[in-house]
Structures are given as structure tokens and as C-alpha cells.
Biopython code that builds the backbone (N, CA, C, O; Angstrom):
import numpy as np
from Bio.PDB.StructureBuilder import StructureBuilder

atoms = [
    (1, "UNK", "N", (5.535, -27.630, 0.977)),
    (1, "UNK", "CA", (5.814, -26.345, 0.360)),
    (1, "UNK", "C", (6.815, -25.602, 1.233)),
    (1, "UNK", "O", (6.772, -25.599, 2.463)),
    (2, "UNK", "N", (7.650, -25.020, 0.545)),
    (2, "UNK", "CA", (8.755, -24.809, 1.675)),
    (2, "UNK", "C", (8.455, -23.128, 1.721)),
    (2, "UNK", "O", (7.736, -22.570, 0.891)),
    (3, "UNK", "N", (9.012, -22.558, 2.635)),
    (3, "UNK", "CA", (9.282, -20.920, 2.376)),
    (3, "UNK", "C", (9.174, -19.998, 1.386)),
    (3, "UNK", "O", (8.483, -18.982, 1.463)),
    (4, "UNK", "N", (9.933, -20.370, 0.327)),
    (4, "UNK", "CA", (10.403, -19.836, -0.770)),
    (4, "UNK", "C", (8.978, -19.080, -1.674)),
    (4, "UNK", "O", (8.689, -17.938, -2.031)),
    (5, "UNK", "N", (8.603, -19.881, -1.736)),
    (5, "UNK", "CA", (7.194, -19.981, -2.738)),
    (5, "UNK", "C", (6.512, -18.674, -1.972)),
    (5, "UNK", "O", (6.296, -17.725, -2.725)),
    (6, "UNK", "N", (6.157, -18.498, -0.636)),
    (6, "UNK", "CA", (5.561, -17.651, -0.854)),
    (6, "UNK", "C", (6.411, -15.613, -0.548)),
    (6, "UNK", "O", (6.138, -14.413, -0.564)),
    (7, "UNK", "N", (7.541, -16.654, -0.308)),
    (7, "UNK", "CA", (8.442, -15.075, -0.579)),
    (7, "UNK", "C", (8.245, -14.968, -1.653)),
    (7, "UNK", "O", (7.855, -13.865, -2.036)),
    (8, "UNK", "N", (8.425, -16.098, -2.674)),
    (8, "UNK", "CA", (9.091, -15.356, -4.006)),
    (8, "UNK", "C", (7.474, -14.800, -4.576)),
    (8, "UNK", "O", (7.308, -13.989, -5.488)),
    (9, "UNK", "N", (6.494, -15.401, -3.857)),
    (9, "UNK", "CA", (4.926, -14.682, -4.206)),
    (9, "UNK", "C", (4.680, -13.270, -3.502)),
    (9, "UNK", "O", (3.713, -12.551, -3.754)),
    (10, "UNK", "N", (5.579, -13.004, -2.683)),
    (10, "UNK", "CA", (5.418, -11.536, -2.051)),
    (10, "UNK", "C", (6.193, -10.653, -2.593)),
    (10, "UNK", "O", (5.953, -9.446, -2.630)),
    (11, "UNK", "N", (7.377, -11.321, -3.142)),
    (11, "UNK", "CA", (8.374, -9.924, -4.260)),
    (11, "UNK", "C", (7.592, -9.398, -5.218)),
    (11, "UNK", "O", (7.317, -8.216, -5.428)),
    (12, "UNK", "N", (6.986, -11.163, -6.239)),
    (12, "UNK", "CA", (6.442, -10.553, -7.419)),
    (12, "UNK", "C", (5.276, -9.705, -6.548)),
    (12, "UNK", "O", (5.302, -8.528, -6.907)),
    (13, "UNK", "N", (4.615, -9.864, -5.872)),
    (13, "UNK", "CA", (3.471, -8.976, -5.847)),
    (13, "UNK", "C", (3.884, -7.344, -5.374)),
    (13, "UNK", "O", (3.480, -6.298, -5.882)),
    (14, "UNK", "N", (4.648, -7.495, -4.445)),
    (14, "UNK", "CA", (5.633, -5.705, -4.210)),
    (14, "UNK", "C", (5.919, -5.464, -5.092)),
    (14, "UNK", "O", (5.633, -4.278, -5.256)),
    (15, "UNK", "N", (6.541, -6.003, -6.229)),
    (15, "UNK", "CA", (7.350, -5.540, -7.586)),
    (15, "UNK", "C", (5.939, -5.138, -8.832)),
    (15, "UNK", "O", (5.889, -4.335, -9.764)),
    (16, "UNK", "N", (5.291, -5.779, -8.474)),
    (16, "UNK", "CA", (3.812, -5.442, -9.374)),
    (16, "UNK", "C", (3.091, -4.320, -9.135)),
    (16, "UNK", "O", (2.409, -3.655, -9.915)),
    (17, "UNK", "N", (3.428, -4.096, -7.354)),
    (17, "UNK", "CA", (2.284, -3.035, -6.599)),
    (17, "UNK", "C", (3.321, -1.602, -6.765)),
    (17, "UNK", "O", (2.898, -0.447, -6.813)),
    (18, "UNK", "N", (5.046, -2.102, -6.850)),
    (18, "UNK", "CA", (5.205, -0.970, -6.903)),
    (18, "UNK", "C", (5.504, -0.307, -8.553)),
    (18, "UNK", "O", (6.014, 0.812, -8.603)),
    (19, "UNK", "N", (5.283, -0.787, -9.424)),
    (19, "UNK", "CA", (5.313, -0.529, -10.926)),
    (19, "UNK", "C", (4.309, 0.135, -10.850)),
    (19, "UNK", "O", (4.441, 1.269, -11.308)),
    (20, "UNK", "N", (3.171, -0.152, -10.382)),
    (20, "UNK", "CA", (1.504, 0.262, -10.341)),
    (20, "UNK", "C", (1.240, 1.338, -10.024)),
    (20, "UNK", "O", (0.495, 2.139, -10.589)),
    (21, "UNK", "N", (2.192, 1.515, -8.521)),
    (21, "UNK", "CA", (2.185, 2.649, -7.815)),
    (21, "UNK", "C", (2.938, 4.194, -8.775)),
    (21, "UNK", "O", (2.541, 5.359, -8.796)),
    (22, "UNK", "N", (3.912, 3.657, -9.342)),
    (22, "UNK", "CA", (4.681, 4.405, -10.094)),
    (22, "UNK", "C", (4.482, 5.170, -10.982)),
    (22, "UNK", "O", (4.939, 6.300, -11.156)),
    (23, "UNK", "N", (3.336, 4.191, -11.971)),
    (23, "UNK", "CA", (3.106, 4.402, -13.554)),
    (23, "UNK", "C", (1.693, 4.941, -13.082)),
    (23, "UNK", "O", (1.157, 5.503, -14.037)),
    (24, "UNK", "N", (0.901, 4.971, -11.951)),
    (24, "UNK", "CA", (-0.558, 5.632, -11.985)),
    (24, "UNK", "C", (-0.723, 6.610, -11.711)),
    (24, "UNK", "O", (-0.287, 7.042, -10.645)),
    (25, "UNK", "N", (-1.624, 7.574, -12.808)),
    (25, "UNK", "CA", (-1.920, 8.533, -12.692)),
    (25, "UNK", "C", (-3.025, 9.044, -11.262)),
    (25, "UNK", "O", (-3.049, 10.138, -10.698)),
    (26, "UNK", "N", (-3.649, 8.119, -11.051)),
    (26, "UNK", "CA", (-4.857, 8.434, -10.266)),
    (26, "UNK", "C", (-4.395, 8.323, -8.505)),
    (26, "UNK", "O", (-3.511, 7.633, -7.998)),
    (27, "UNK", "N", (-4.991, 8.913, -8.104)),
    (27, "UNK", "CA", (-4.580, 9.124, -6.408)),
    (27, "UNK", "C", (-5.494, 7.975, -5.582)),
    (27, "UNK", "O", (-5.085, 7.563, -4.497)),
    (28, "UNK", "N", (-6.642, 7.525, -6.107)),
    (28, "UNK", "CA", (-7.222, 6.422, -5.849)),
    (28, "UNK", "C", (-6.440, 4.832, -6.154)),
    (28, "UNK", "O", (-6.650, 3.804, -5.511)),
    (29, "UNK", "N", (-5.746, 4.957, -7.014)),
    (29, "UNK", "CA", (-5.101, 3.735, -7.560)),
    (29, "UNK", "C", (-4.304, 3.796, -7.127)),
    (29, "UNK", "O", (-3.995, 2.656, -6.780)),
    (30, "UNK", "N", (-3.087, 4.960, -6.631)),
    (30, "UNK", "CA", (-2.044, 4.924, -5.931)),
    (30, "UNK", "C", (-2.262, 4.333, -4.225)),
    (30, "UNK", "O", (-1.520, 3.451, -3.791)),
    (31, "UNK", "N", (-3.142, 4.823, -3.543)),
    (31, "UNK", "CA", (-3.649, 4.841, -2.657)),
    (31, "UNK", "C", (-3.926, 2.780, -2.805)),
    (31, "UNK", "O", (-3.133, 2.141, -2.113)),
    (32, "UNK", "N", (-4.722, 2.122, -3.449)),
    (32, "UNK", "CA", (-4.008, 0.700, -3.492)),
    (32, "UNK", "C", (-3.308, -0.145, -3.659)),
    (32, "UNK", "O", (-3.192, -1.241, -3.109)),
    (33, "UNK", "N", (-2.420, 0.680, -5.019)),
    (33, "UNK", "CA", (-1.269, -0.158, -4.456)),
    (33, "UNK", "C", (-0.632, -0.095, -3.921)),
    (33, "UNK", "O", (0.283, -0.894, -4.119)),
    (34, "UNK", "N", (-0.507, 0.692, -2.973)),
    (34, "UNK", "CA", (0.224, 1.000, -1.601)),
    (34, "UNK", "C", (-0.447, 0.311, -0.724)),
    (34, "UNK", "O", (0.218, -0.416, 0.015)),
    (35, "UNK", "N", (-1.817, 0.340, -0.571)),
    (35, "UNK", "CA", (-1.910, -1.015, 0.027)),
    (35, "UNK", "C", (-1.445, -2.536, -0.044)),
    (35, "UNK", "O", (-0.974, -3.306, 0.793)),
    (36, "UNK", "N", (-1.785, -2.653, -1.439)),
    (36, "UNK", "CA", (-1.486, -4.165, -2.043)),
    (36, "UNK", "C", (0.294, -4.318, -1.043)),
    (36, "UNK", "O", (0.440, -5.094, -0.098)),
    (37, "UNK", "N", (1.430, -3.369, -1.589)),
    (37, "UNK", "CA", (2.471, -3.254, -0.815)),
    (37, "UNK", "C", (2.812, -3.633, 0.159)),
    (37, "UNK", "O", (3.662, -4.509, 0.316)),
    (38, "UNK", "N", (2.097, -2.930, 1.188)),
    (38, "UNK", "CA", (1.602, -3.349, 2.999)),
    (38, "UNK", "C", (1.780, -4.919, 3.287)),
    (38, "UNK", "O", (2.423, -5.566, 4.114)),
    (39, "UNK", "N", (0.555, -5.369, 1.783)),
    (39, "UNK", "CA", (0.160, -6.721, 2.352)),
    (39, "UNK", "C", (1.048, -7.484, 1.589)),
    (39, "UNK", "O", (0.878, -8.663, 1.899)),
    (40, "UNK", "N", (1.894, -7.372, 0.759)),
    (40, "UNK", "CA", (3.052, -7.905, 0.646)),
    (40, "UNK", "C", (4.113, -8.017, 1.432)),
    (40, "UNK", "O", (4.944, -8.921, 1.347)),
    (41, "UNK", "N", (4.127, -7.152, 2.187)),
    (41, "UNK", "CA", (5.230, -7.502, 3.557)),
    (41, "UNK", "C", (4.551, -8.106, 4.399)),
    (41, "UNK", "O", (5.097, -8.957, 5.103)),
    (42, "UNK", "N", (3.466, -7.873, 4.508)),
    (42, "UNK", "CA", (2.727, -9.211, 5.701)),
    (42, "UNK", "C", (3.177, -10.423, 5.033)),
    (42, "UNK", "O", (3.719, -11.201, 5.819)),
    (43, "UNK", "N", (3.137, -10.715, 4.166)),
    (43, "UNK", "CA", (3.188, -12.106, 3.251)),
    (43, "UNK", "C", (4.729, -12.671, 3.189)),
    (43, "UNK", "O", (5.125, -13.825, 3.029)),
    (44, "UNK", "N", (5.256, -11.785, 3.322)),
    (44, "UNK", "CA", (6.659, -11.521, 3.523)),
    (44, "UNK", "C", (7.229, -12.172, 5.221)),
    (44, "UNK", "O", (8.046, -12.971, 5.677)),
    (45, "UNK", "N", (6.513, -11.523, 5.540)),
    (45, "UNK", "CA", (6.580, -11.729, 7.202)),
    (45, "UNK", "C", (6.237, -12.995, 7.815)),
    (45, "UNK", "O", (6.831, -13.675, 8.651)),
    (46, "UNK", "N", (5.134, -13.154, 7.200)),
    (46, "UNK", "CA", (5.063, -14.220, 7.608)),
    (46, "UNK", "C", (5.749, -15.594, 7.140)),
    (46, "UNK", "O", (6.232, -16.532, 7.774)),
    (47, "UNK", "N", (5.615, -15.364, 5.953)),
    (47, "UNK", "CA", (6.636, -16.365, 4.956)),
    (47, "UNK", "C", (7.971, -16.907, 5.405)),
    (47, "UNK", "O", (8.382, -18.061, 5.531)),
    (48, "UNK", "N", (8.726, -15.293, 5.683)),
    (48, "UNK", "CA", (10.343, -16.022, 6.233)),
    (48, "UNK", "C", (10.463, -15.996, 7.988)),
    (48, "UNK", "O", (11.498, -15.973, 8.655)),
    (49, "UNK", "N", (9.039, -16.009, 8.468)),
    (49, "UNK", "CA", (9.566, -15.700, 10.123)),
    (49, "UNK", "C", (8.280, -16.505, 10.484)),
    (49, "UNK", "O", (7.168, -16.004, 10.320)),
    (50, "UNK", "N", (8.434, -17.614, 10.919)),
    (50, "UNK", "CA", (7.311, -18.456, 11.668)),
    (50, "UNK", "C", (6.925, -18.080, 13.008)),
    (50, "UNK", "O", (5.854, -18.334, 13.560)),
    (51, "UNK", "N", (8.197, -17.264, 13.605)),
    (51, "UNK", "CA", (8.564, -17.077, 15.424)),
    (51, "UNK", "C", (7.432, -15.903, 15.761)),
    (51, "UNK", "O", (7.220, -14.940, 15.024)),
    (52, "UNK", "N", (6.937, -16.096, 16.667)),
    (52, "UNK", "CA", (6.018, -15.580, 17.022)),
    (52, "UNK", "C", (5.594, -13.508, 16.977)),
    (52, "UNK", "O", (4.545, -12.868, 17.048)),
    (53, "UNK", "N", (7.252, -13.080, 16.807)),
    (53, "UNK", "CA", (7.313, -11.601, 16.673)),
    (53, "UNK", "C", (6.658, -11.525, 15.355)),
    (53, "UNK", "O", (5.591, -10.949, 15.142)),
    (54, "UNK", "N", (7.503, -12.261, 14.332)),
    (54, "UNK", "CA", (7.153, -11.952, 13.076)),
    (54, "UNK", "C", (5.639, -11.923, 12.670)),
    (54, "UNK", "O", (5.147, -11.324, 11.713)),
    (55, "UNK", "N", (4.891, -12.841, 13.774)),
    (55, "UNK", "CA", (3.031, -12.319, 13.517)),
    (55, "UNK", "C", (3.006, -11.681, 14.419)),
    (55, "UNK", "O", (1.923, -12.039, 14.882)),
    (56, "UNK", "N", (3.443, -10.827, 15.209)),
    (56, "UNK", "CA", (3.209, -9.584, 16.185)),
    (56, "UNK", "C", (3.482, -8.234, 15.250)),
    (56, "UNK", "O", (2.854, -7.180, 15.353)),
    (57, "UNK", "N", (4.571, -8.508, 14.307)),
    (57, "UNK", "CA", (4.474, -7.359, 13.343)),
    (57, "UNK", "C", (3.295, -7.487, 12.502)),
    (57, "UNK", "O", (2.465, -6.578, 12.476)),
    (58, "UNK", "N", (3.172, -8.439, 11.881)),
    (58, "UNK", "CA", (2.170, -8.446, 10.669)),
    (58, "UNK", "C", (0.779, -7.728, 11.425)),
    (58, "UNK", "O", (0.080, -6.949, 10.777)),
    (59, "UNK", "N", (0.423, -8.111, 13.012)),
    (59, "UNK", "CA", (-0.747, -7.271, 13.433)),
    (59, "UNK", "C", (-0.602, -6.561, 13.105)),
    (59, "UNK", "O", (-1.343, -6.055, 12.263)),
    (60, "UNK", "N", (0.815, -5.852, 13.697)),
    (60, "UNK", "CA", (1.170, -4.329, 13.890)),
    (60, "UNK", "C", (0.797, -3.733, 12.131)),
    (60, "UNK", "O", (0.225, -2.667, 11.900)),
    (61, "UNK", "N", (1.185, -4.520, 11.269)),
    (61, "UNK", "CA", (1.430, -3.844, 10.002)),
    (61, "UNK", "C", (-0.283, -3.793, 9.117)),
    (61, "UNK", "O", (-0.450, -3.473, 7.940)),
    (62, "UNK", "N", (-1.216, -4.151, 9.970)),
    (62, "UNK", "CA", (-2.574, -4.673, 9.293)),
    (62, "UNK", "C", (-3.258, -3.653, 10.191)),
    (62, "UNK", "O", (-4.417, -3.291, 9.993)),
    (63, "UNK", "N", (-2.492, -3.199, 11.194)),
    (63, "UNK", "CA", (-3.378, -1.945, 12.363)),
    (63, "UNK", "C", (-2.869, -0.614, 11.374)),
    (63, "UNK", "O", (-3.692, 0.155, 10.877)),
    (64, "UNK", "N", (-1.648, -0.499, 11.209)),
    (64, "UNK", "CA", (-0.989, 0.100, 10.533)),
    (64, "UNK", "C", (-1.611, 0.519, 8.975)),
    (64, "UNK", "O", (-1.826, 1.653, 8.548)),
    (65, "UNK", "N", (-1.759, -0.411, 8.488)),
    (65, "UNK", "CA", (-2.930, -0.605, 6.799)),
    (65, "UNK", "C", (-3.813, 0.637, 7.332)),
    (65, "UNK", "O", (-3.859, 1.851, 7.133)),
    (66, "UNK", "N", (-4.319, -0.080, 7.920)),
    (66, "UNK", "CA", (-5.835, 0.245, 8.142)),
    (66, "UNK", "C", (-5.814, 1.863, 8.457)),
    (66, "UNK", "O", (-6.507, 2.629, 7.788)),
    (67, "UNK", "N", (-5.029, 2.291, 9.447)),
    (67, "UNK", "CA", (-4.973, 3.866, 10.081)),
    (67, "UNK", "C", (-4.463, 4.442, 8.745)),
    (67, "UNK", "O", (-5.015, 5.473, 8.363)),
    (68, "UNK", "N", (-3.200, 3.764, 7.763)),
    (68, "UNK", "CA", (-3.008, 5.018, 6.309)),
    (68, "UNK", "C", (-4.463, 5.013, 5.661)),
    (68, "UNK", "O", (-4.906, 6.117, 5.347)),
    (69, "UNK", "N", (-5.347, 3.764, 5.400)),
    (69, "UNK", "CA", (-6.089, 3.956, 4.630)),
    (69, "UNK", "C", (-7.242, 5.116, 4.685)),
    (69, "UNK", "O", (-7.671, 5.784, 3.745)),
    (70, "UNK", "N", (-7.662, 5.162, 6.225)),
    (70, "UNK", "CA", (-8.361, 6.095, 6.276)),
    (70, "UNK", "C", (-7.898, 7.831, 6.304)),
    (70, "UNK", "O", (-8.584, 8.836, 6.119)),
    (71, "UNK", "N", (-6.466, 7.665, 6.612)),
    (71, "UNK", "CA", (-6.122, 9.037, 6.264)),
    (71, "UNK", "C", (-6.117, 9.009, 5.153)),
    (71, "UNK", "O", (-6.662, 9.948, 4.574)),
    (72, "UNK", "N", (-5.510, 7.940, 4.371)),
    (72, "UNK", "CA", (-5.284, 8.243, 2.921)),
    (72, "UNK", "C", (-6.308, 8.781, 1.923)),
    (72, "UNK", "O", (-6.105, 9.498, 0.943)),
    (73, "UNK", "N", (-8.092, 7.998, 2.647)),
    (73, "UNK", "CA", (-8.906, 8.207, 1.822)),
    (73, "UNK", "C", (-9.835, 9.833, 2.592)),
    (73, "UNK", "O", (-10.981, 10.196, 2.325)),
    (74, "UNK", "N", (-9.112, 10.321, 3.291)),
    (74, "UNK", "CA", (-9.848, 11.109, 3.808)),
    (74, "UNK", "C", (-9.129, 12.812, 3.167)),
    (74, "UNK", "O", (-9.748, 13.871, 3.066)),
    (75, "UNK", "N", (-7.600, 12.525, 2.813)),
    (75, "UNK", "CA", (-6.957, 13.641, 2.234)),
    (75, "UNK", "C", (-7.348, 13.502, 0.489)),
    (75, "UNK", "O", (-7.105, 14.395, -0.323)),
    (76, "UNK", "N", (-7.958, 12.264, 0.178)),
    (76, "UNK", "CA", (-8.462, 11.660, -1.290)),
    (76, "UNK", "C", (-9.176, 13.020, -1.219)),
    (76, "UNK", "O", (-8.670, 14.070, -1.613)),
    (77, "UNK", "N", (-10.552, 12.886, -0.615)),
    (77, "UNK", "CA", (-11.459, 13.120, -1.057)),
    (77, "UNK", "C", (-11.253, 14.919, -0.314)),
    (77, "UNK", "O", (-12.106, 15.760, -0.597)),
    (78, "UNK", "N", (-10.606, 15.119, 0.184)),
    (78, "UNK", "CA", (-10.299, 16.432, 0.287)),
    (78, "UNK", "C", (-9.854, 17.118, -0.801)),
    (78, "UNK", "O", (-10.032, 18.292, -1.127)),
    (79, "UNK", "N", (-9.244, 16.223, -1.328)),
    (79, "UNK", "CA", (-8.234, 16.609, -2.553)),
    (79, "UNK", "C", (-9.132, 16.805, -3.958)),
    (79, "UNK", "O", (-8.867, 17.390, -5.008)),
    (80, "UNK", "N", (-10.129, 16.170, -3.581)),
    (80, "UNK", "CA", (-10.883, 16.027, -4.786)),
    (80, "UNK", "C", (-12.142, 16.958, -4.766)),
    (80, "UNK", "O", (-12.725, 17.266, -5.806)),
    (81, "UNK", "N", (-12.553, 17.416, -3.446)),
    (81, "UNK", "CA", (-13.287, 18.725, -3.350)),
    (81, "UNK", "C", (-12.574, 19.917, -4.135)),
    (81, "UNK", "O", (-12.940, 20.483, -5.165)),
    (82, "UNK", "N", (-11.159, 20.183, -3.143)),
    (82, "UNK", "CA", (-10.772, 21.023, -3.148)),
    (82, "UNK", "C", (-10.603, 21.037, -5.233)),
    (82, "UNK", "O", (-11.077, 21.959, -5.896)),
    (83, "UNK", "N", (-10.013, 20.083, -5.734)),
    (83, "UNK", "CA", (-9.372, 20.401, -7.137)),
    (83, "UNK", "C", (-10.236, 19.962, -8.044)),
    (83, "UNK", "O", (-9.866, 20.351, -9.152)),
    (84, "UNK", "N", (-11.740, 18.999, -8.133)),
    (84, "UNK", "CA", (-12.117, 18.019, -8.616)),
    (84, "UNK", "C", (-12.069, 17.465, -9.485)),
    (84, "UNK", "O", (-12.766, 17.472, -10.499)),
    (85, "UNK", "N", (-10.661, 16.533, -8.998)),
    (85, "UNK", "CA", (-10.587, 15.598, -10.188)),
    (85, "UNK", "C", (-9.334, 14.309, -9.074)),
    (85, "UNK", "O", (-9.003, 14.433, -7.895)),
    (86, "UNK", "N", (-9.073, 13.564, -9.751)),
    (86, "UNK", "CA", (-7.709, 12.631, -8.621)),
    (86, "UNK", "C", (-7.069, 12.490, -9.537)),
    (86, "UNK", "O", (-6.603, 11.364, -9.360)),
    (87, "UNK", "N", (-6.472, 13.061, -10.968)),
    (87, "UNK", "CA", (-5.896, 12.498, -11.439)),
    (87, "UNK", "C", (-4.388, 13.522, -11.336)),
    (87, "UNK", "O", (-4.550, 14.733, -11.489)),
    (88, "UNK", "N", (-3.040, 13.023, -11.092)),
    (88, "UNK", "CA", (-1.997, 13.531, -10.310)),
    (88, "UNK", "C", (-1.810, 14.730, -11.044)),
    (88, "UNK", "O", (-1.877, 15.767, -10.383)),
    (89, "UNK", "N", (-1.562, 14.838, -12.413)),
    (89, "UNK", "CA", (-0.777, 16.071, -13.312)),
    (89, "UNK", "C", (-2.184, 17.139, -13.299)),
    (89, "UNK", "O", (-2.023, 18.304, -13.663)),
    (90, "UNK", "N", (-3.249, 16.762, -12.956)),
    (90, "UNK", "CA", (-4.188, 17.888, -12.547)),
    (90, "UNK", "C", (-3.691, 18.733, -11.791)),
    (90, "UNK", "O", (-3.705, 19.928, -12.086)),
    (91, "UNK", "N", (-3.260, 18.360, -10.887)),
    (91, "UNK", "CA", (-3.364, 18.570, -9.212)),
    (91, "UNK", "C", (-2.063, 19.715, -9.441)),
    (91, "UNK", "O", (-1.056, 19.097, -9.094)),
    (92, "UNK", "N", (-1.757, 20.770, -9.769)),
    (92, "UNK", "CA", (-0.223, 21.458, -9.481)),
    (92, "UNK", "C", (0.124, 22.372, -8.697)),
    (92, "UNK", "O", (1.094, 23.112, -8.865)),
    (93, "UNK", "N", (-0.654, 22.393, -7.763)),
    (93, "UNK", "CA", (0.013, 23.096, -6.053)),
    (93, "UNK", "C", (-1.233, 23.273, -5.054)),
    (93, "UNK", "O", (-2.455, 23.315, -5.192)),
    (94, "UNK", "N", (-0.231, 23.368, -3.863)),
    (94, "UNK", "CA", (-1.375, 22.867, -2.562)),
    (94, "UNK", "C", (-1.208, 24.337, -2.286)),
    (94, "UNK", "O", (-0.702, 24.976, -3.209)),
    (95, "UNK", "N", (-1.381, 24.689, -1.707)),
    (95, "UNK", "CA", (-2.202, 26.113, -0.851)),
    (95, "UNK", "C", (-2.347, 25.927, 0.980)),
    (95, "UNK", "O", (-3.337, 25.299, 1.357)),
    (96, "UNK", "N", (-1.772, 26.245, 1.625)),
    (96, "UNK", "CA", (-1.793, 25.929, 3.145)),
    (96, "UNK", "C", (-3.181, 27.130, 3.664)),
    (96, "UNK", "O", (-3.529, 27.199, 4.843)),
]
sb = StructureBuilder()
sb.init_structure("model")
sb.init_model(0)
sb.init_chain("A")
sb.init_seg("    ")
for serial, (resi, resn, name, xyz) in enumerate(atoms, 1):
    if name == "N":
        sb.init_residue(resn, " ", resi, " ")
    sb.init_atom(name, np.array(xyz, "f"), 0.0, 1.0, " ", f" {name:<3s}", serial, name[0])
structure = sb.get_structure()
């Protein structure tokens, strides 16, 4: 199996995660496919770079996952006190 295959399995999946990301209303669903994303460039990374940096990023980018997710899910559910609901066209201004 050469390279290719799983680049061309990490576009379609970025190109899927970011349609997803685009077209969803919900802040929970956005919030994964922005993950899914992430792990498409790991897949990415690893795919066209065997050399040893290229899995020094993918750590970096899976330490990286992990620290948005919990902010991500922690301004979620702020967001969802504060307005209750996650769905985006609810939501029409923040308040400092």
C-alpha cells in the first residue's frame, strides 16, 4: 500500500469534517468536527512523513486535540448555561 491511499483517506475525511463543520447548526457538533479535522492531519502526517519529526508533530497535534477539547467543552457548556440551548442562530451576542 503505498502513501497515497491514506492521504487521499485524510483529504476525504478533512473535506467531510469541514462541510460538517460548516453546515452545523449545533456547537456540540461543531466542536467534533473540528476534532475529526485535527485527526485528519495526524493521518496526514503521518501518511506523507515516515521521518521521525513528522510523529513528533502528530504527538504534538493529539496533546494539542486534547487541551481544545476541554476548553472547547468547557466554554460549551458555559454557553449553554448562560443561553440554554447550543444551537448557533440562538445564540446572538456575548456580553463581557
Amino acid at each position: 500500500m503505498s502513501a497515497y491511499v491514506p492521504a487521499a483517506l485524510s483529504f476525504v475525511l478533512f473535506s467531510l469534517a469541514a462541510a460538517g463543520f460548516l453546515t452545523s447548526g449545533n456547537l456540540l457538533r461543531m466542536l467534533m468536527f473540528l476534532e475529526l479535522m485535527l485527526n485528519a492531519a495526524n493521518v496526514a502526517l503521518v501518511a506523507l512523513g515516515p521521518q521521525p519529526y513528522s510523529q513528533a508533530y502528530t504527538v504534538m497535534l493529539f496533546a494539542i486535540a486534547a487541551a481544545e477539547a476541554g476548553i472547547g467543552l468547557a466554554l460549551i457548556i458555559a454557553l449553554s448555561g448562560a443561553f440554554r440551548t447550543l444551537e448557533t442562530e440562538n445564540i446572538k451576542e456575548l456580553k463581557g
